[in-house]
N, C-alpha and C positions, 0 to 999 in steps of 0.2 A: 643494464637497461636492455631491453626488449628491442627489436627492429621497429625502429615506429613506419615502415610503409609496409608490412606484413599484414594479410589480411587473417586475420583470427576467428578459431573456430569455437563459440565460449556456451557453456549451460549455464541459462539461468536458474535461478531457487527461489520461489517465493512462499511464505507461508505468511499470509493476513493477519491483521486483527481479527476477521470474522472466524476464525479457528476453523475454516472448513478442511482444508488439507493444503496440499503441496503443489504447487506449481511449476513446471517446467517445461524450459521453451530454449532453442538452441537459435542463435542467429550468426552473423558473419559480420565483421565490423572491421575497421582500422584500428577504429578507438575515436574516430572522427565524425565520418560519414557510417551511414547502416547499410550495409552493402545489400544484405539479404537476411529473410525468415523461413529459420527451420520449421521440423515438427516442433510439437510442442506438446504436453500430456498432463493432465491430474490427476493425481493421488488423493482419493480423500481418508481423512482419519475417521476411525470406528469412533464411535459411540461413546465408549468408554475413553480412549485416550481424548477428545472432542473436552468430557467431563474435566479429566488429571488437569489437561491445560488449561483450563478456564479453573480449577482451584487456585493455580499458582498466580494469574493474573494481580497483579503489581507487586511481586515477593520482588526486593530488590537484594536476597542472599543466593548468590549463585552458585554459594559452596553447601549448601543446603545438602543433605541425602536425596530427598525427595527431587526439588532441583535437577539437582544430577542425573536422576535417574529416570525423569521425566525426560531431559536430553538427552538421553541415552538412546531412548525409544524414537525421539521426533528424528534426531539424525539416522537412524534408520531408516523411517521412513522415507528421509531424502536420499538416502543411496539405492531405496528399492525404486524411485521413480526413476531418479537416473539409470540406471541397470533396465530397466522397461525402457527408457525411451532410446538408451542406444541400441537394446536388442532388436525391438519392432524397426528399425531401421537400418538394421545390418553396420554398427558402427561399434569401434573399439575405443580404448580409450587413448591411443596414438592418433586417432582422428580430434580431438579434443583438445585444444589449448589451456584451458582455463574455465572453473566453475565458478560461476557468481554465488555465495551461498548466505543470504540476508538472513536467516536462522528467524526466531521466532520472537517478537518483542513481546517480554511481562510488563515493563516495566520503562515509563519515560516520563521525565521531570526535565525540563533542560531549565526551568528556574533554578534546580538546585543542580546543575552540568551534571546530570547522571539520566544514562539511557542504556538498557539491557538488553541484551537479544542474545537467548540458549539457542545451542547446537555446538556440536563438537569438533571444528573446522581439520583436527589431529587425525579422527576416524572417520569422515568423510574422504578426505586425501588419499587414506591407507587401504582403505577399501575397493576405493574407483583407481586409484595408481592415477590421477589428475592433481593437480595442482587446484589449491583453492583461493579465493580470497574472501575475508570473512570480517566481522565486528565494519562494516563500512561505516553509520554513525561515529564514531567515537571523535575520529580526529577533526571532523566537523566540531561537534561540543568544543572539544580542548582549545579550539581555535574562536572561540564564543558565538558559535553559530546554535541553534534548534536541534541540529541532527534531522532534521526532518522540514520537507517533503525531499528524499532524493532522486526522483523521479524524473524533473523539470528540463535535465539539460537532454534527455531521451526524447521526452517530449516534443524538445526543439529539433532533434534530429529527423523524428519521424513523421513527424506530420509539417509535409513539405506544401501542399497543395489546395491549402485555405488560404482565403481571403483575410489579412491582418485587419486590425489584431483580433484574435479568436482567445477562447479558452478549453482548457482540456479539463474537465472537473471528473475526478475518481471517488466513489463511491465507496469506498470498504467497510473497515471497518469503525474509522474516522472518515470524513469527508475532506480532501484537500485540493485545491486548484491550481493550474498554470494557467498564467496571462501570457499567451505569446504574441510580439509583434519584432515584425522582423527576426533582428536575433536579438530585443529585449526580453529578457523574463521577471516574471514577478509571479511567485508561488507560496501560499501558507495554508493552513489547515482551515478550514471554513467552519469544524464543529463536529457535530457528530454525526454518525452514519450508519453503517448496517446493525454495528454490535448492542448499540441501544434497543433495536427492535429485537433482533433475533436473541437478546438476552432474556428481553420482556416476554416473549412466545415463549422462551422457555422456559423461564418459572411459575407463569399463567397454564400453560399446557401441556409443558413436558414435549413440546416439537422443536425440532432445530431450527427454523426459520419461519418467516412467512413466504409461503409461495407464492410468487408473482404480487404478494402485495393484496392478496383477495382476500384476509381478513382485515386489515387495515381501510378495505374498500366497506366493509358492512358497520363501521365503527363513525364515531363522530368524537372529534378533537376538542378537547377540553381548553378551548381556547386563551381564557383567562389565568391557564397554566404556562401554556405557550408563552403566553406576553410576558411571564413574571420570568421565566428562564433567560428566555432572550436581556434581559437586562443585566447580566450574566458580565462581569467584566472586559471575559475571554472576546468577545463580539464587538469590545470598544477600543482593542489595542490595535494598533497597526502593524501591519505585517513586517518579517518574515516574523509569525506565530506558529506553535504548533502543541498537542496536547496528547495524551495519553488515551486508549481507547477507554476507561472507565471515567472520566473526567467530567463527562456526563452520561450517566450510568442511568441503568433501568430500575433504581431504587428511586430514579426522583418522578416515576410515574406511581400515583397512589394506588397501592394498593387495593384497594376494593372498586377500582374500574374492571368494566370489561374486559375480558382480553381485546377485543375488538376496537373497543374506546381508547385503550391502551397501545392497540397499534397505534389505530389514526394520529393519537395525540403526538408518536413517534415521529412517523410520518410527518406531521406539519412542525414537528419541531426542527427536522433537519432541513425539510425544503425552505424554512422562514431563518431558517439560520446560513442557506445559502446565499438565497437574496438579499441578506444583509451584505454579505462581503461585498456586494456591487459597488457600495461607496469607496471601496482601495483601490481600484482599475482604473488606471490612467486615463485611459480614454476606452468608451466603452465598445464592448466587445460586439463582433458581427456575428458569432454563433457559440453555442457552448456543445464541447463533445464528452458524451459522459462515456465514460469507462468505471469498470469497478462492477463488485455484486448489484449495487442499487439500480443499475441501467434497468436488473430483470426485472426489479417492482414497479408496476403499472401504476401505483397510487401514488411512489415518489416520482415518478419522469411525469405523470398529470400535473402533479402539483408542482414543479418547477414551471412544465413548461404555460401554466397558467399564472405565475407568478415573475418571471425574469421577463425584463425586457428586450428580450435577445430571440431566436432560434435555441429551441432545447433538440440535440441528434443523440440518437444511439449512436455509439462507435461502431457498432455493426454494420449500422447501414452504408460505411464507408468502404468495406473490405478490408476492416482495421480487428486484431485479433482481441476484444475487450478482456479475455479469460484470460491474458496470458502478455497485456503490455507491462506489467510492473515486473513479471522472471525475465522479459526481454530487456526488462533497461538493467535488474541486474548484471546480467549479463555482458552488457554496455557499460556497467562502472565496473562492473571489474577486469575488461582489459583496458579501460582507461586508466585506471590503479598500476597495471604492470607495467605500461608505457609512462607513466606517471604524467598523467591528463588530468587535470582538475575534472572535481566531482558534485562538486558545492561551492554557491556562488554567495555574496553577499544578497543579491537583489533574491536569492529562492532561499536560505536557510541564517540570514544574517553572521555569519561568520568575516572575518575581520580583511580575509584576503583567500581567493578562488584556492582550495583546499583539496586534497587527491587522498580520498578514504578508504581503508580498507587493511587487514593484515594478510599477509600472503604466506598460505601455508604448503609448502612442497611435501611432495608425498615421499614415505621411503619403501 
């Protein structure tokens, strides 16, 4: 075991459900408290790998050719961001304790205890000469927990400076929330979020996303679709829940709407799938801080904050880094892994007893 009063120097890795690239963010931690935030940089993926990775989306063979060799390519990627963000900083990799490396989810069922996240933790290590830790969900499942949201106990570390109890609601490429009060958490997946939309744009138009939300703003919500989704099981079980990014996919908006109609309808299906979750929170919340892609869409943070009965904040407007808190809390489990610090709780991932996730791969 690890020094546990050694302050650690760790990179995060994050790459989304929304398939846009790679994330990375360095910070300074015990494994308790967050001492301090590094740089931090993105990698986006081209065009064409954007496409690979969204073919394989829910393949659950990992020994696949294609597979393979599509993680072949993304760990690449994560060593070229790495490599950029210690070069622009004058930093080796003896500066470096440990990388967080969350790798890429196809694939998550924890009804059937199976959740998949490629990347090569063997050629990441070997390349950077760092130590990694990698596969973080797994030992959460094995222990009968979601695997998911594992964001929550980050959450509680860094945002020190709200009025309890608050939530931190992330936007990606599913939607999932922390309820903080004190040091209670209560965290699950609230539904869908960016990948519904930005799948929709792009089989309607061939764009990666919607910008800022301003097609979705010229569109009108197929309301009596929305009603009939929302009754949707997933909205009636109690938390800790958590679901897969195609779970509700951009196949359940009918085809022959608008692309515009087809945002909106997107749009109001994730803000009304927010506001549902308000019936699980204990006691209800003083402000909600969104993080995640959907902070940038203007027609999802209207529609929340027209719908929740709380304060809806950008996480920006805090001086809190939105692009870059999920590769910081990597970062945060994985030297809580090497000190072996729980990483998942019952009250954020229903797992059976506080759980310390992650494989730890040494370089050689």
């Amino acid at each position: 075991m690890l020094n546990n009063s050694k302050i650690y120097t760790a990179i995060g890795l994050m790459s989304g459900t929304s398939l846009d690239g790679v994330d990375a963010a360095i910070i300074k931690t015990d494994g308790k408290n967050l001492i301090d935030t590094g740089p931090a940089i993105t990698l986006e993926y081209n065009k064409n790998f954007k496409s690979s990775l969204f073919s394989i989306m829910g393949n659950q063979n990992k020994t696949s050719k294609k597979v393979l060799d599509i993680e072949y390519k993304l760990t690449k990627y994560h060593i070229e961001v790495v490599r950029k963000l210690m070069y622009s900083n004058n930093l080796n990799s003896k500066d470096i304790d440990i990388i967080g490396f969350h790798g890429q989810t196809i694939s998550h069922d924890p009804s059937k205890k199976f959740t998949l996240q490629i990347g090569n933790p063997i050629q990441l290590a070997n390349k950077l000469g760092i130590n990694v830790v990698s596969n973080m969900r797994t030992a959460d499942i094995d222990a009968g927990g979601q695997g998911a949201p594992l964001v929550p106990i980050y959450h509680n570390k860094c945002f020190k400076k709200f009025d309890f109890p608050f939530i931190v609601l992330n936007i990606g490429g599913v939607s999932n929330v922390t309820w903080i009060n004190s040091n209670n958490l209560l965290a699950f997946d609230t539904g869908p979020g960016n990948s519904i939309i930005d799948d929709w744009v792009r089989f309607s138009l061939g764009i990666q996303y919607d910008d800022s939300g301003n097609l979705a703003k010229k569109g009108r919500s197929i309301t009596k679709l929305v009603q009939e989704l929302l009754k949707n099981d997933f909205f009636h079980m109690p938390p800790p829940k958590s679901i897969d990014r195609d779970y509700f996919n951009y196949k359940l908006i009918p085809k022959n709407l608008s692309p515009e109609d087809g945002a909106a309808t997107a749009v109001d299906l994730i803000a009304r799938s927010i506001k549902k979750s308000e019936i699980f929170f204990p006691i209800k919340p003083s402000l909600c801080i969104v993080s995640g892609g959907g902070r940038k869409n203007a027609s999802i943070m209207s529609c929340l904050s027209s719908s929740l009965s709380f304060p809806v904040k950008n996480i920006d407007t805090f001086g809190l880094r939105g692009d870059f808190i999920e590769a910081e809390a990597v970062a945060y489990l994985a030297v809580r892994r090497i000190i072996n610090l729980p990483t998942t709780f019952p009250e954020t991932t229903g797992c059976k007893i506080p759980t310390s996730g992650g494989v730890i791969t040494q370089y050689k």
